[in-house]
C-alpha positions in Angstrom: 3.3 -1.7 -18.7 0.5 -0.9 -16.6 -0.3 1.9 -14.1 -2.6 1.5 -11.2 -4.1 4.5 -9.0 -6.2 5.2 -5.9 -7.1 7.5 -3.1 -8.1 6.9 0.4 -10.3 9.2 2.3 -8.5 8.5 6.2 -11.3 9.6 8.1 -12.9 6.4 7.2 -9.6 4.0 8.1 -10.5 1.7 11.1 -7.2 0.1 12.8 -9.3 -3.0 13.0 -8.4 -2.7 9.3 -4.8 -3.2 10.2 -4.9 -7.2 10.6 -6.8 -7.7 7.7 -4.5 -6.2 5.1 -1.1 -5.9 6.6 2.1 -8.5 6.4 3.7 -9.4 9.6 6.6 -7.0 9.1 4.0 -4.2 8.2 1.9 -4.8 10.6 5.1 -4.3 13.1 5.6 -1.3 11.6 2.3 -0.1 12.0 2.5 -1.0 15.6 5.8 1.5 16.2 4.5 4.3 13.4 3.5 7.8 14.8 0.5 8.1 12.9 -1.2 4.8 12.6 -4.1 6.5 10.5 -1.6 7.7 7.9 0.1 4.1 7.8 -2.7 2.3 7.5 -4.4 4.2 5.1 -1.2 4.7 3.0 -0.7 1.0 2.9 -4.3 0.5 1.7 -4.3 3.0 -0.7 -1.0 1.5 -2.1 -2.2 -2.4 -2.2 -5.3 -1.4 -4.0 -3.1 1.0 -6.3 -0.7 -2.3 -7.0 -3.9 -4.5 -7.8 -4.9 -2.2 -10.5 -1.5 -2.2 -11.8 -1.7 -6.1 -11.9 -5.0 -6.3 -13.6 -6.0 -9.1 -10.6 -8.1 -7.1 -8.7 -9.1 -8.0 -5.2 -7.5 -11.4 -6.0 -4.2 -10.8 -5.5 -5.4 -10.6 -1.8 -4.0 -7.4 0.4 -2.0 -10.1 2.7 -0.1 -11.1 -0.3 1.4 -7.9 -1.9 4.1 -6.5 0.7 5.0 -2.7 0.9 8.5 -2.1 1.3 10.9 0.8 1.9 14.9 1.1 0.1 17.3 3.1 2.3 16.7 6.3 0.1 12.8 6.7 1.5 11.5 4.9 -1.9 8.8 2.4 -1.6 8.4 -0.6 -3.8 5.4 -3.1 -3.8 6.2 -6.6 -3.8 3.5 -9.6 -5.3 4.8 -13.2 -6.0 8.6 -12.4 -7.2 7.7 -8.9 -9.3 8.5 -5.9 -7.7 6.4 -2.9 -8.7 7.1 0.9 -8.4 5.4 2.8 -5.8 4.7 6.8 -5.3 2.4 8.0 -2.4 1.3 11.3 -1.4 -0.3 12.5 1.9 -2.3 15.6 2.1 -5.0 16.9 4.5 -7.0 13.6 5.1 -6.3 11.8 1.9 -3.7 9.6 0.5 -2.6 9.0 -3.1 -0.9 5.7 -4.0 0.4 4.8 -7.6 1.7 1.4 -8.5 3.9 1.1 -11.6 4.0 -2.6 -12.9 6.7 -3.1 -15.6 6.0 -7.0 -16.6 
């Protein structure tokens, strides 16, 4: 079991940012989303938080890890057929990701 954390700083998220680390479904999300800051920086806090998890690094590439939402509001990660546990937190101008992988 391995756990994987970060924290994102949204003043410095860029929605150029947006095509370079989202899915196609997230990055239709993104498009509708009320706070496209807090999206964006969520997602990138929680795609780095999932390749800690994994031990891979900036090799598991952020287009290849999708973020995903089950109808109760919890978010999962999925990379390559393994789902991983996600938990993210908002406050002020920062977001908190953490990505449980259970492999």
């Amino acid at each position: 079991m391995r756990i994987g954390c970060d924290i994102v700083d949204l003043s410095r998220i860029k929605p150029e940012l947006a095509k370079a680390i989202l899915t196609e479904s997230e990055f239709s999300a993104y498009l509708v989303s009320p706070n496209k800051t807090e999206f964006l920086g969520g997602r990138f806090a929680l795609k780095e938080a999932v390749m800690k998890a994994l031990g891979l690094g900036m090799k598991a590439g952020f287009k290849n890890i999708e973020i995903q939402s089950e109808e109760s509001g919890a978010i999962y990660a999925s990379y390559q057929g393994r789902r991983l546990e996600c938990s993210l937190s908002h406050d002020a101008s920062l977001a908190f990701a953490v990505a449980l992988d259970e492999g």
